[in-house]
Steps between C-alpha positions, in 0.01 A plus 500: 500500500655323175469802310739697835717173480557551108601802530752484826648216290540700185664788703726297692617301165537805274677748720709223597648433180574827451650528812706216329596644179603823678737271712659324235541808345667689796739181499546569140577838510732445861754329271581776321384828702692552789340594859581876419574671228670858479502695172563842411236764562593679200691420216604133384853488673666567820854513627701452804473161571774523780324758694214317474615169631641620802138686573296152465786290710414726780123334479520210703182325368657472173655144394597623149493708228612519188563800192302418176540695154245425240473628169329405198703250203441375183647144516572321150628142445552407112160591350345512864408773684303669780495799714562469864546616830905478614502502850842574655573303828791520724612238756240494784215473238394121546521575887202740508302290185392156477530474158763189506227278597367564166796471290387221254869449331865583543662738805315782689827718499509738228873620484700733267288506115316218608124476581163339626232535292100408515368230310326674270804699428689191443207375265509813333862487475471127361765397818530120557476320875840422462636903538802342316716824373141695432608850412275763365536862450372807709463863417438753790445860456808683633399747783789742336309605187208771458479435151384261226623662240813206461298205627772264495667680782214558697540147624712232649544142314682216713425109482360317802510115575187354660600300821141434615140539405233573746140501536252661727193583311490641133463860597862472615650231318407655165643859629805433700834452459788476801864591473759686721422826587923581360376363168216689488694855649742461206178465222365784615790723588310529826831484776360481873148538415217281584065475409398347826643309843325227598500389869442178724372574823577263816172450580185554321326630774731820467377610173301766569697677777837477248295629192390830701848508657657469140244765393579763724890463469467463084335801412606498108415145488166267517469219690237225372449140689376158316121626475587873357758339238224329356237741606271478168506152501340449874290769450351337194444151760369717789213658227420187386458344875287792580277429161473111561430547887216798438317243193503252772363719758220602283425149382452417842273734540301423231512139657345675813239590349374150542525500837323813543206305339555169682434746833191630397353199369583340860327813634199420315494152584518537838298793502242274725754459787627855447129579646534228798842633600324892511205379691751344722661861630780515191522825373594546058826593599527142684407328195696688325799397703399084427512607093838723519704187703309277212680688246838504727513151520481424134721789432771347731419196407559562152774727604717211671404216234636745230797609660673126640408335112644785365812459718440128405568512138755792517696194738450244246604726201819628703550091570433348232460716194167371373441813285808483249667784247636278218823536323632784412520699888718527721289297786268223424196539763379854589624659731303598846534625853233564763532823732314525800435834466296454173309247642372747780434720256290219299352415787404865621330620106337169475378517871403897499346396150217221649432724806382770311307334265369286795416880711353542189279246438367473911448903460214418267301241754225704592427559126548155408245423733272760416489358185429166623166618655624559836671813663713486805 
């Protein structure tokens, strides 16, 4: 039974912090990825912005949208330097993204040659806290020229003042840098033209249904919510749930085991009343039965005992944060999160895991007997 309580425990506790890191991440990621996301099928550009404004005000479940243009820079400020994302943003940008809750200095409004960038850009860049007249130079490749053969027209050089500095997560601070989408259109020679629209839906709920409306309408376009945007990433934390859940699951039954010899040890032992209870009318089947709800009830047992102190500690870590990260992340305790559904399925493998070892081991009584001296 401790060996069945062990390893509920260590189910419940280990998918439950990744259930918790995946969390945090999706609340990571939220800031900056928008519910949906619609780029070009083909080709890094698309026009018509109008047209295509008046198409998504006629979906109702959308709150907001808003036109993004991004297009790789090489940013340089006296001897510092670093290439970067800038990420064009009109208006209506910081009404379908959260990312002014994570705005660590100065404004979340970047206007005309002005910008937002990461914190890691703005270490790279050597910007103070202060953002006090912080100007550094951008090149852009203009979208006018098919050849390299005169470099120094094939791009755009302006100056840019950093009014804030951000941070999410490195990924995107060390990548991304936020300006007007008018700034960016005049860099890159790029008039009406946008990479991507991102939209905020008026309820959650409606994702789905508005993605496979927005599908259908948008044929030269793709439409990707929160989990496809980062669709590598989650993949990655699904293949390592399924890894840690199946070592588990075997590890359990290899703890089973045990209890497949604990049964036929008791048959052995009681091998004398085995023969009362037959001379008394019970057939092997009978006796089976007594063995099988032996095994049951220190399978469920086990089962139940496992399961509520697993939920116990997950509480106390979500409480009080007795397991801590140390300095240097962006939480201090790890992160965790129970879902009923995963502990049914705990409950099911570990359960289906001691009845069949404990089938097994009452399949063998006759034999066990037999070897005893004695044959039913």
């Amino acid at each position: 039974m401790l060996g069945i309580v062990a390893c509920t425990v260590a189910l419940v506790v280990v998918l439950s912090a990744f259930n918790g890191l995946e969390q945090f991440s999706r609340q990571l990621y939220n800031a900056f990825d928008p519910e949906l996301k619609v780029v070009p099928a083909g080709g890094k550009y698309l026009t018509g912005a109008d047209s295509m404004s008046a198409l998504l005000g006629q979906i109702d479940q959308i709150k907001a949208y808003s036109f993004v243009l991004e297009e790789k820079a090489y940013l340089q400020k006296g001897d510092r330097e670093v290439v970067a994302i800038l990420k064009g943003v009109d208006a209506h940008y910081f009404e379908v993204n959260d990312l002014e809750a994570h705005l660590l200095y100065g404004k979340a409004s970047p206007g005309h040659h002005t910008a937002i960038v990461g914190l890691g850009v703005a270490y790279h860049l050597g910007l103070s806290a202060g953002l006090e007249g912080e100007y550094f130079q951008v090149f852009v490749p203009r979208a006018d020229v098919r050849s390299l053969s005169r470099p120094e027209r094939a791009f755009s050089q302006s100056h840019l003042e950093a009014v804030g500095i951000f941070t999410i997560q490195p990924e995107v601070d060390e990548k991304y840098c936020l300006t007007d989408i008018t700034t960016l259109r005049e860099l890159t020679r790029n008039e009406d033209s946008y990479s991507a629209i991102e939209i905020q839906l008026k309820n959650p709920a409606h994702i789905k249904s508005v993605k496979n409306k927005l599908r259908q309408l948008l044929s030269e376009h793709r439409v990707y919510d929160r989990d496809e945007q980062q669709e590598a990433f989650f993949k990655i934390m699904r293949a390592e749930k399924l890894v840690v859940y199946l070592i588990f699951t075997f590890i359990a039954l290899l703890a089973s085991f045990g209890l497949m010899g604990s049964l036929r040890m008791l048959i052995l032992e009681k091998r004398h009343n085995i023969h009362l209870l037959r001379a008394l009318g019970l057939t092997t089947g009978q006796i089976s039965g007594i063995f099988r709800i032996t095994g049951l009830l220190i399978v469920s047992a086990g089962v139940v005992i496992g399961i509520l102190l697993g939920i116990g500690i997950v509480w106390l870590q979500d409480a009080f944060g007795l397991i801590q990260l140390g300095e240097g992340y962006l939480i201090e305790a790890y992160p965790v999160e129970l879902r009923p559904r995963q502990l049914l399925l705990i409950s099911f493998t570990v359960l289906a895991i001691g009845l069949s070892t404990t089938a097994a081991a009452v399949a063998g009584l006759p034999k066990i007997l037999q070897i005893a001296g004695r044959v039913i």
